[in-house]
N, C-alpha and C positions, 0 to 999 in steps of 0.2 A: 321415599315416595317420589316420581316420578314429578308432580306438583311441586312438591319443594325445592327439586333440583331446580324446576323452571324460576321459583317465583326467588332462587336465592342470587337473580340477578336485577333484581327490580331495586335495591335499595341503593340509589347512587350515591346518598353521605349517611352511613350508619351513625350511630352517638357514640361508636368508638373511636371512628374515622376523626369523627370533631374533636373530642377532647384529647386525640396523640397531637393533633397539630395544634391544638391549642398549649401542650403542653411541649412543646419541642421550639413552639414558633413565639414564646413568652420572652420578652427583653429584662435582664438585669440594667440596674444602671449604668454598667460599664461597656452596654452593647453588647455581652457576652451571653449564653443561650443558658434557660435552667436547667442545672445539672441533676434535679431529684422534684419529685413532686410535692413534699410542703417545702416552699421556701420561706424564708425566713420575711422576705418583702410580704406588706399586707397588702398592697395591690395587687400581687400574685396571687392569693389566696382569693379575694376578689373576682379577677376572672374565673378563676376555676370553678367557684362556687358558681358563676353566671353558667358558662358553661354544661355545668349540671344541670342547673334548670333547665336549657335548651332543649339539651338532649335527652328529656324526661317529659318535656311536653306535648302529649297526643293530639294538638294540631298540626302537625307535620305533615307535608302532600304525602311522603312516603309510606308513613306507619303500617307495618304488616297488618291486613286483618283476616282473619280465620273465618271461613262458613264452612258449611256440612250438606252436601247434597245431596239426592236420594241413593246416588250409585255415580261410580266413577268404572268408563270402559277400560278392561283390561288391556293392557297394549300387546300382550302376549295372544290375546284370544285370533282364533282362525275366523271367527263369525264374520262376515261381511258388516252386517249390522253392528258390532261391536267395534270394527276397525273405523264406522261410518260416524260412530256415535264420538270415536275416539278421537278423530278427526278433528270435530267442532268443540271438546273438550282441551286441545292442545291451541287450537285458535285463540280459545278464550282466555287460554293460561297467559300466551301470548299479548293479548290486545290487556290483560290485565295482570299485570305484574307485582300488584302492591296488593293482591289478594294470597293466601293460602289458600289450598285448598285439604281439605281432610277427609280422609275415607271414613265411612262410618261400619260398620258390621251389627247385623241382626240376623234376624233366626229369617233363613230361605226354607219356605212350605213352597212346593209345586202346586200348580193345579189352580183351579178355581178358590181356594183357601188360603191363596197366599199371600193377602192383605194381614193376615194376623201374626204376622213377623213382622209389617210394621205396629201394630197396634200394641205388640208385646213390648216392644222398644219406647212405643210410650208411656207406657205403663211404668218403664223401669228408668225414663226420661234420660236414653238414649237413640234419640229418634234423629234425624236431619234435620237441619235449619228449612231444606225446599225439598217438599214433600208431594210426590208422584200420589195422581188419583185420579180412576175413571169417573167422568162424568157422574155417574147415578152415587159415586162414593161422595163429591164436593159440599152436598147440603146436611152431610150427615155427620160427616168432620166439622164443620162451622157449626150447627148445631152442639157437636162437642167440645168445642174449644179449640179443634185442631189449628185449624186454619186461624187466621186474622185479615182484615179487612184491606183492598189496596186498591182501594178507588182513586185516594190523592197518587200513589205510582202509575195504575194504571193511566192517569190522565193527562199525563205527561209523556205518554208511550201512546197516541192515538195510532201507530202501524201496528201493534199489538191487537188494539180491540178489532180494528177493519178485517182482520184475519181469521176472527172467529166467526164461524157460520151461524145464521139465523138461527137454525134448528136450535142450537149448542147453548144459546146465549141466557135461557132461562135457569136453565142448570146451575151456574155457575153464582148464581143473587141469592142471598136468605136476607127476609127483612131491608129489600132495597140495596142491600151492599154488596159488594164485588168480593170474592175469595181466591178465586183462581183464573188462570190465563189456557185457552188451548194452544200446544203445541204442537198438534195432529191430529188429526182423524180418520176415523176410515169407516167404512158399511158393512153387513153383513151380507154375505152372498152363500155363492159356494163350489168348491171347486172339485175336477171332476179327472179322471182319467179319459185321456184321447186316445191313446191305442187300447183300451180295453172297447172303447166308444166303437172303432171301426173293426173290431174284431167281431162286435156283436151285429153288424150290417147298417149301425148308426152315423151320421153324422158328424164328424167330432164336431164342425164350425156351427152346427146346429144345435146349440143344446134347448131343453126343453123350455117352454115357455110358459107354460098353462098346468095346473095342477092335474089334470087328465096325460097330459103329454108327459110330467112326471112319474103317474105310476106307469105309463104304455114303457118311457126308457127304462124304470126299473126290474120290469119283468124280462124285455131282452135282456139287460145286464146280470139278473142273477141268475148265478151255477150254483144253488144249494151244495151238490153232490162236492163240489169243491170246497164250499164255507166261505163263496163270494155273494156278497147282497148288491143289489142298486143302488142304495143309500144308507147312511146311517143318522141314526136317533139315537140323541144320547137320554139318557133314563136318571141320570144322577142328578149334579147340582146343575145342570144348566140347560136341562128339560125345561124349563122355563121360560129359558131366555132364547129357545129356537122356538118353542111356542109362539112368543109373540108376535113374531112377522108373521105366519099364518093363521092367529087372530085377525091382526091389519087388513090380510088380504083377503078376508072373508067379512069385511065390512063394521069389524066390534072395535070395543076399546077396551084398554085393563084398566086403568084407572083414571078419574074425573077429578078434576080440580075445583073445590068450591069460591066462591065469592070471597068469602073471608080467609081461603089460603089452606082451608083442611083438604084433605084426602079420602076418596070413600073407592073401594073395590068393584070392578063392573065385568068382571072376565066369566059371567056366569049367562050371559045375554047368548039368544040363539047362534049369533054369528063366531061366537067363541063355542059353543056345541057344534058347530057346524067343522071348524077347527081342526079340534081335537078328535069329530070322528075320523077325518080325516086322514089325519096320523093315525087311527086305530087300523084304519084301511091299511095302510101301509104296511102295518106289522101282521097283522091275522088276512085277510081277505085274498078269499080264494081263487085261483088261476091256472091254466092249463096251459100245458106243451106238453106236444106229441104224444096227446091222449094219457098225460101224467097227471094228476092233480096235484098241485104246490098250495103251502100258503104261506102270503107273508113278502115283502120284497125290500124289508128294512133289515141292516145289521142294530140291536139294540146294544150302546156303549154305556158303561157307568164315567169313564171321562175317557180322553183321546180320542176326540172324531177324528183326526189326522193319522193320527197312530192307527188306525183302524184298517185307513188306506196303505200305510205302509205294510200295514200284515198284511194286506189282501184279503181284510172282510169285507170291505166298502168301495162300492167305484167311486160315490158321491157323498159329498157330506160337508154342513156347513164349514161357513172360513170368514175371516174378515177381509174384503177384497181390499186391496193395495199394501195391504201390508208384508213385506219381505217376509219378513219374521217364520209364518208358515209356511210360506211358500222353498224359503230354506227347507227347515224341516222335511220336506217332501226331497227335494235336491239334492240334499247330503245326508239321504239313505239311500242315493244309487238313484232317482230317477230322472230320467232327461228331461228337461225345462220344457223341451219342443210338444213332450207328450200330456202337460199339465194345464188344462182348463179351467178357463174361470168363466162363471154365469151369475146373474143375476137374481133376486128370490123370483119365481115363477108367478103367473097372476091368477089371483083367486078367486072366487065369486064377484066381488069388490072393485076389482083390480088389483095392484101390486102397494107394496108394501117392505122395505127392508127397515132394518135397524142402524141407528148412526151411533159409533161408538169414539166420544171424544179423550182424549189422555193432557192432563191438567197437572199444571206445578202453580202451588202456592205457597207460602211464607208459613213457616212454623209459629204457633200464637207464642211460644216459649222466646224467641227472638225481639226483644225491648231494645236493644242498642242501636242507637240509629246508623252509625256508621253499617255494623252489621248487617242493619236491614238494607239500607240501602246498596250493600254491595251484594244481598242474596236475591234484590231485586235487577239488580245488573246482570248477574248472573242467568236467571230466569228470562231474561229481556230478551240476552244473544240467544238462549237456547233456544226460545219458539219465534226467530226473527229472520228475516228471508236469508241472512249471512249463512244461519245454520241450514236453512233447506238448501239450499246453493253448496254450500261446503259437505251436506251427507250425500246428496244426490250425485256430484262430483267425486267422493270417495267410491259408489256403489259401480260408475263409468268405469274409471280408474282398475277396478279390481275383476271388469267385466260382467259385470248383473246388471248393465244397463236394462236389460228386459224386464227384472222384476221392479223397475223403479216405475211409481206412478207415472202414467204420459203427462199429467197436467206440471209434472213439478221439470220434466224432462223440455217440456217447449219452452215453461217460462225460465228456465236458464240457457236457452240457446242450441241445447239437442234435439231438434226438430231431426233429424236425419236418424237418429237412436229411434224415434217413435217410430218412422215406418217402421223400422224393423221390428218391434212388437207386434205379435201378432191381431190380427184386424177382431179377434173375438176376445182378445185384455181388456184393447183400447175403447172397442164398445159395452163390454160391460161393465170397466168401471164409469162411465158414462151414466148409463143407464140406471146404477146402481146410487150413484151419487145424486142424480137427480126427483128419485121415488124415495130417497131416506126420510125416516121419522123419528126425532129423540128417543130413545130409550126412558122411560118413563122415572121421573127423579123425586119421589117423596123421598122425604130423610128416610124412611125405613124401608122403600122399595127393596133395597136387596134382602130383607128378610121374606117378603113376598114373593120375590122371582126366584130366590134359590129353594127357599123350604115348600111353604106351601104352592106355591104355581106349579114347583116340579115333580112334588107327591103327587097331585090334579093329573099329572104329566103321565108317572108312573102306574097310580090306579089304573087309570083308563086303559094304558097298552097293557096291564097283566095278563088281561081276560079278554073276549070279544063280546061277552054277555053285559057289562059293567055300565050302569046309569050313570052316564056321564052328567047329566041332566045335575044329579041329586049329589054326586059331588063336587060338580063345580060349586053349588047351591052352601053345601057346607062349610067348604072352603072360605068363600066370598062371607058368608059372614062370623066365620072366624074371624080373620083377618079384619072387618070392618069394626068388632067389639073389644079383639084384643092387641092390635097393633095400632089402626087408624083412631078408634075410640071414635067413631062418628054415631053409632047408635046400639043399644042395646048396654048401655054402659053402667045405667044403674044396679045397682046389687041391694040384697034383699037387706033389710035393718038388721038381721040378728046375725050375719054372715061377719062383719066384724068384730064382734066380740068374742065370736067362736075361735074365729084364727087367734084373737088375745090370746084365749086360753089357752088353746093348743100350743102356741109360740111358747108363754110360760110352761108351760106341761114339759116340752121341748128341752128349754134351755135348763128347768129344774132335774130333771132324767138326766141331764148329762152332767150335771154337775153331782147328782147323787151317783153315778155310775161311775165317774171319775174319782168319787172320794173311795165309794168303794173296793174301784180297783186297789186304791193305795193301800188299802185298811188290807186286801187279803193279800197281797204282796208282800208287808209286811207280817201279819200273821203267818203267813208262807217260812216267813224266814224264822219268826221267835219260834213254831214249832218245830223248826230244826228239818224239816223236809228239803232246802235245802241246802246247806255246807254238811248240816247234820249227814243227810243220807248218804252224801258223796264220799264222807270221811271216816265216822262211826262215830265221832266223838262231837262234842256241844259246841260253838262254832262260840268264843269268846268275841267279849266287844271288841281288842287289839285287831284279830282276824277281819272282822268285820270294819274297821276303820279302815284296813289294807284293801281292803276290797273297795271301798268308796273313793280308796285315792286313786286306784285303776281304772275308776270305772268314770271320774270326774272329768278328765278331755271330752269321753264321749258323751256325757252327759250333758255337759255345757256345752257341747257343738249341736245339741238335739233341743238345747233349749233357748239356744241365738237363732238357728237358720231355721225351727220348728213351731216350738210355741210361743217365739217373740211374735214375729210375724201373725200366728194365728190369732193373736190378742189382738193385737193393733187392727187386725181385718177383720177382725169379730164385728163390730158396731157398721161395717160397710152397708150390711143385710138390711139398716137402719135407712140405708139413705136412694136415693138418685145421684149415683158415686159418677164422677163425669173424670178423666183423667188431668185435665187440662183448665176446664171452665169450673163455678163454682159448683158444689155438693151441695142437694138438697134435703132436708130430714121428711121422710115419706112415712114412718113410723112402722104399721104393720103392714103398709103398701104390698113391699116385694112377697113377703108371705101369704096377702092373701089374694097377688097375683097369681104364686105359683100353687096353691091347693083350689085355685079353682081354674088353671089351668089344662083343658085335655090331653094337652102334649106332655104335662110335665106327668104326671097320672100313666100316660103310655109309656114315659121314659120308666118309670116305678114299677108297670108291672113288666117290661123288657128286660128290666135290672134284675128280678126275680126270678124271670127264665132260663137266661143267662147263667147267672151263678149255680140255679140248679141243674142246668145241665151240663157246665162244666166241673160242678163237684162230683155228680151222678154218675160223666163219664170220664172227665181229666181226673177225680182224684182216685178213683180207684185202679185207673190201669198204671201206675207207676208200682201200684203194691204185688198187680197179679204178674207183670214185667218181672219185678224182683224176685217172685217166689221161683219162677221159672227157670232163672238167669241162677237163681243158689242149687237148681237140681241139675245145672248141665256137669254134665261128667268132663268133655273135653273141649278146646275152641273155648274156653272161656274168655277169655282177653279177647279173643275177636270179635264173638258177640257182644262184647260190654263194649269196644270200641264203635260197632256198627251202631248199636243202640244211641250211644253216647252222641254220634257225632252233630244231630241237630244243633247240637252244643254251642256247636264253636262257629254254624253258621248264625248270618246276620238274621233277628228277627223279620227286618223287613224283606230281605228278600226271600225266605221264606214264605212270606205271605204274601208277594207277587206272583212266585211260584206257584202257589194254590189257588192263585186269579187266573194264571193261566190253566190249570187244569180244568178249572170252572168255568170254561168259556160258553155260553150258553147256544153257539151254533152246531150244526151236527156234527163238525171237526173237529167238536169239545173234546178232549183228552175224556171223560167222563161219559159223553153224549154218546164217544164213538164204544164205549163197551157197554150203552145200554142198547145200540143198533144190532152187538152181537148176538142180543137175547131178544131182537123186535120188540123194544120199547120205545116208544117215542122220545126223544130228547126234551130235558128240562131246561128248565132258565139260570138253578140254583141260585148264585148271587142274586139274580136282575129279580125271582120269583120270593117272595113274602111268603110264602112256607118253608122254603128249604134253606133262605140264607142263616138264618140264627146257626144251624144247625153246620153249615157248611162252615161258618165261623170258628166254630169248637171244634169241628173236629180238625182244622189244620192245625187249631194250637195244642191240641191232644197228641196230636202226630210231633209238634216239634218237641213237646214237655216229658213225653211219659219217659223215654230212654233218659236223661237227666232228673228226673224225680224217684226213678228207680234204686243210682245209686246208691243214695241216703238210707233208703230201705235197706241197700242188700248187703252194706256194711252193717246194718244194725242185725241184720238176720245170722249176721257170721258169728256175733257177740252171745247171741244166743247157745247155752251150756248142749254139747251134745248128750248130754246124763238125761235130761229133763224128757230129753226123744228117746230115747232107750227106755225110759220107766215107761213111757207110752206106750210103747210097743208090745213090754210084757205084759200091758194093760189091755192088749190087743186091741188098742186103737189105728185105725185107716187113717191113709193120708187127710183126707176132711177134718177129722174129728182131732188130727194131731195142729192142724191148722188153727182149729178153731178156742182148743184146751192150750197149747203149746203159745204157739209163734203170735195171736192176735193179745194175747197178755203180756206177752214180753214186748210186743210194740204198740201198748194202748197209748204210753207218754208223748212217744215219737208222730203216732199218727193224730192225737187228739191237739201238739204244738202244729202241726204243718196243716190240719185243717181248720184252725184258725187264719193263719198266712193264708191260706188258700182263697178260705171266704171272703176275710176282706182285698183279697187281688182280686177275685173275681168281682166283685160287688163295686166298686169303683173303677175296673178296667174300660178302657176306651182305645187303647193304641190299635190291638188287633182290627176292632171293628172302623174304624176310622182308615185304615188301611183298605181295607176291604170293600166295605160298601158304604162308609162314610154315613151311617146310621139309614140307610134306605136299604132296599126299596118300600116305599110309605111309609116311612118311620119303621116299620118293623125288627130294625134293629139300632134304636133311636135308644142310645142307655143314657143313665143319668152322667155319668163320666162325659159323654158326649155333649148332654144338656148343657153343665156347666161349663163347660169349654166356649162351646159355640157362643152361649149366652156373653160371656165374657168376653171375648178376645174376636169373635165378629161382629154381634150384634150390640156390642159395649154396654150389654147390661150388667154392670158389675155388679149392682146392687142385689139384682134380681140371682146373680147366680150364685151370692155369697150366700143369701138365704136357700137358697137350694142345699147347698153342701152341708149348712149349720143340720136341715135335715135327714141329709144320710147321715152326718156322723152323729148323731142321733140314736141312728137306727146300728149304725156299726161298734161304738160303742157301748149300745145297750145284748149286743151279741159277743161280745168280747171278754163281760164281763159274767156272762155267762161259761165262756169256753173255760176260766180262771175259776169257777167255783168247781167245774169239774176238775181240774187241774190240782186243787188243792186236797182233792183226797189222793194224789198219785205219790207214789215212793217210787223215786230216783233212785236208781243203785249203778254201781258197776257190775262190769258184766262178770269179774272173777266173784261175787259177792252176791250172786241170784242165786247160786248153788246153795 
């Protein structure tokens, strides 16, 4: 590592260095040097002893010490920002040479979701010593243990605290104590294309300023006919979080902070109605050119508002203003810097309103060692201290993006002559934007508010034009107020605990008698000989049977270390307020009778059941009627079985990017554009709560059935051709040979693979998580997903270990169902059905 080579010149006397010369530079009596290392003199032996101690004692100025940062820049990478970052991380190696430094690796999620690669790292307590967090993240890590307290560091570092902005500074306290330090920030704005601007007869230096003057530019900007919109709305997880600024600027709030430090929900107040119809305008409300009627002048995104513009669905669409980052992104997909606009949020009924988004390093709570912390606070110190803004700002000159560099960081290091050159509509709107910002609202559980329910609020509202906005913000709010904030409505009825006792017990005893059961017909399975019996003809002896146990012990023992050890040990989790870091509290039937009286988890339940039945309904049956078709082709067989086959060998995910793109819900939908062939209106698919389950299944229909086939259509070969001939002089039809014939000979085959089936189905989450990440309105909100989210963002561990104790409950108690049928089946081979 790059670090090490640095830091492997910081030790100027190692403890090897000491004891060669201590043992080279020892006097014998006679003046002469020691020729071996024990000598025979006890004063020899003496020093040398001394000298081990030295050189063993961890008070040494030099001593290497190891910390773990959240990310170290690639030196290979082409990113500006990565060379910027890289910059001030070789500075630091520099000015500190008796540090290590050590790369850490965890799981990278894209997107809005990709805090839970760190959180998985803590979980398995491989996390970083300093630990990256937005703002609204800081109270909810501290609350977890994450973080540790560094008011004695920070107070010693008074240019540190002067640098955080007012807004920022509350965010960062739980219980009066300090967690984390800002080391940027930047505003929510949004940025825009300027030649699309003057193409349409606008202004580019003018961008819009008023919510009126936003929809006037949106409607010149959109070419429906082309699949170019004014702007874009994104619908997924961060509907939410572009919500709030035009809440602000219509005069509401989201959430109120009580006297005593609780949290209660307010995004349901006329001025948050006023908001959101707003945005309804945006997507439905109707408009004319050239005696055309249009409606609608938003692109609606599930994520990539950036991305949107780079496809050319979006002129407009949020950004965080100053920061490079996106503004790259736009720039090294081909577009010219000259042509890219930044504006401020627009002003509302209210006035104006943007969001201030801060980015925070603090100290891992898992870090006890003071030297350690002291040099992870060293580290932390140069990172957000004017050296490092001086030294990225100077990289970004250096490499020529002086323009994307904020003006304020470019004057106060001496490039006032770079600023003019930025153009006059950057310089003013980050001005402007900076000075109208508003914290981002930071209860410890905010982000479950802003991503789940604020952006359901988000997506109901734009599905329809008819939709009571009224009556779900209404719902929403006090969701949210009884089962996340707990400020009212919290009491539960007396007999509602007991019930969940019972149930929990009913629960846990179902699975343990369904578990014993399995073993009991398993092993029955086997004393009745059905099967080594059926495979062989003859009685399957105990020898036989002890040979097969030592075959089968590797994988058994590996299903019972990395399977059901773990499952034991995170059995009793369901029990508690499991925190990863700070202590576990015993909550008793808590989580249980949070989640059976939970609405979401009830939707997640019956989602799970739509799901599985529609992809058993229609995944599992088209790999058998694939197969039957695939055994009557006469010739080109190998080719069709390869065509069929080849979903195969592609990657699931891209696969199901691929059927994002087809589902693009504007009219230059790959989908949209062959319902225009037939004048039909254009659907939403993903973005629409009818059609996404449904568009779900069938991409993974499409990739499954050619690969589920073959299994069948080897077993269909095995099939005796005698059995079809007797049919025949039986003058049976293809059906009826189907149905007497080929469905008996693979009752075994299809009765194992829709067990697999069901329970893939019935805990599956990859596909949907890809796709519409359980929206739009939860409607595709499975319990696979529940448990995920619950756990690995929302850090309810507790809460989702009880969750899963209930599917598998439910999957189990279907399993062992599938196994009583299974036990009346005879296994044979195929020379041996005759």
């Amino acid at each position: 590592m790059e670090a090490d080579a640095a830091n492997g010149r910081c030790s100027r006397s190692t403890p090897g260095r000491v004891l060669r010369q201590s043992l080279t530079a020892t006097p014998l009596p006679h003046g002469k040097m020691a020729p071996r290392l024990m000598s025979r003199q006890p004063g020899t032996l003496i020093q040398f002893l001394a000298v081990l101690c030295v050189a063993a004692s961890p008070a040494r100025a030099d001593t290497i010490i190891e910390i773990r940062p959240w990310s170290i820049p690639m030196k290979s990478s082409s990113n500006p920002g990565d060379a910027a970052d890289r910059a001030v991380f070789e500075a630091y190696v520099r000015k500190h040479p008796h540090v290590r430094i050590r790369r850490t690796t965890q799981l990278r999620i894209p997107g809005e979701r990709g805090e839970a690669g760190f959180l998985m790292a803590m979980a398995g307590e491989t996390a970083p010593d300093i630990v990256h967090a937005y703002t609204r993240q800081v109270l909810n890590y501290a609350k977890q243990g994450f973080y540790q307290p560094i008011d004695d560091l920070l107070a010693a570092s008074p240019e540190l605290e002067a640098k955080i902005p007012d807004q920022l500074r509350p965010t960062l306290k739980l219980d009066g104590k300090t967690y984390a330090v800002v080391y940027k920030y930047n505003c929510v704005g949004y940025v825009y294309r300027r030649d699309l601007f003057a193409a349409a007869g606008l202004d580019p230096d003018r961008p819009p300023d008023t919510w009126e003057q936003l929809y006037q530019y949106a409607q010149e900007l959109t070419e429906q006919e082309r699949g170019q919109y004014g702007i874009c709305l994104d619908v997924g997880k961060l509907g939410g979080h572009d919500w709030t600024s035009f809440v602000w600027q219509a005069g509401g709030r989201i959430l109120d902070r009580h006297a005593d430090g609780s949290w209660r929900a307010v995004y349901n107040t006329p001025q948050a109605v006023e908001a959101l119809r707003y945005l309804r305008k945006l997507v439905w409300g109707e408009w004319n050119r050239g005696g055309r009627t249009y409606r609608g002048v938003a692109y609606l995104a599930q994520t990539g508002r950036i991305r949107s513009m780079i496809d050319g669905k979006a002129v407009m669409a949020p950004a965080v203003i100053g920061d490079p980052d996106q503004l790259l992104q736009l720039v090294q997909s081909g577009f010219d810097i000259s042509q890219i606009g930044y504006a401020p949020m627009p002003r509302g009924p209210d006035g104006y309103g943007a969001m201030m988004v801060g980015y925070c390093l603090g100290i891992n709570a898992s870090v006890t060692d003071p030297a350690r912390r002291k040099a992870c606070w060293d580290y932390i110190r140069f990172r957000a201290g004017d050296e490092a803004d001086r030294l990225r700002t100077q990289a970004y000159i250096d490499a020529g993006w002086a323009r994307i560099v904020r003006p304020d960081l470019l004057s106060k290091y001496g490039a006032q002559e770079l600023v003019e050159q930025q153009p006059e509509n950057w310089r003013r709107s980050y001005q402007l934007t900076i000075a109208r910002a508003r914290v981002m609202p930071y209860a410890p559980d905010y982000q479950t508010v802003q991503n789940h329910e604020m952006a359901n609020c988000v997506a109901a509202a734009l599905e329809a034009p008819d939709s009571n906005i009224q009556a779900i913000l209404d719902d929403s709010v006090d969701r949210v107020n009884r089962t996340i904030f707990q400020t009212e409505g919290t009491a539960q009825a007396p007999w509602l605990r007991p019930l969940v006792g019972v149930c929990v017990v009913v629960f846990f005893a179902t699975f343990a008698v369904f578990f014993v059961l399995m073993l009991h017909l398993l092993s029955k399975q086997t004393r009745s000989g059905n099967g080594p019996r059926a495979a062989t003809g003859r009685p399957a002896g105990r020898r036989r049977i002890v040979i097969a146990w030592v075959f089968m012990a590797p994988a058994v023992l590996s299903i019972l270390v990395w399977d059901y050890y773990p499952f034991a040990r995170g059995a009793t989790m369901a029990f508690y307020d499991y925190k990863i870091a700070a202590d576990s509290e015993w909550v008793g039937l808590t989580n249980f009778v949070t989640a059976l009286t939970q609405p979401l988890f009830w939707t997640a339940v019956k989602n799970t059941f739509i799901y599985t039945a529609m992809v058993l309904g229609i995944g599992f049956i088209m790999p058998i009627i694939l197969a039957l078709l695939l055994n009557e082709v006469p010739r080109f067989t190998v080719f069709f079985r390869t065509v069929y086959y080849l979903p195969a060998v592609t990657s699931p995910l891209v696969v199901m990017m691929l059927w994002k793109i087809f589902f693009d819900p504007t009219p230059s939908g790959f989908f949209n554009r062959i319902l225009d062939v037939f004048s039909l209106s254009p659907q939403g698919w993903l973005s629409d709560s009818r059609w996404a389950m449904l568009c779900i299944v069938a991409s993974g229909v499409w990739a499954g059935t050619g690969p589920g086939s073959i299994v069948y259509l080897a077993a269909l070969k095995s099939i005796p051709n005698e059995l079809y001939e007797a049919a025949d002089v039986d003058g049976a039809g293809s059906f009826r040979k189907i149905a007497t014939v080929t469905f008996p000979m693979l009752k075994a085959l299809i009765i194992i693979n829709f067990v697999g089936a069901f329970v893939g189905a019935f805990h599956a989450a990859q596909n949907i998580l890809v796709m519409t990440g359980g929206g739009p309105k939860d409607a595709t909100h499975v319990l696979g997903l529940e448990i995920f989210f619950d756990a690995f963002l929302l850090l309810k561990f507790g809460y989702a270990t009880a969750i899963a104790w209930i599917m598998g409950s439910l999957l189990i108690g279907f399993t062992v169902l599938q196994l009583k049928i299974l036990q009346s089946v005879t296994f044979t081979r195929a020379k041996d059905a005759t």
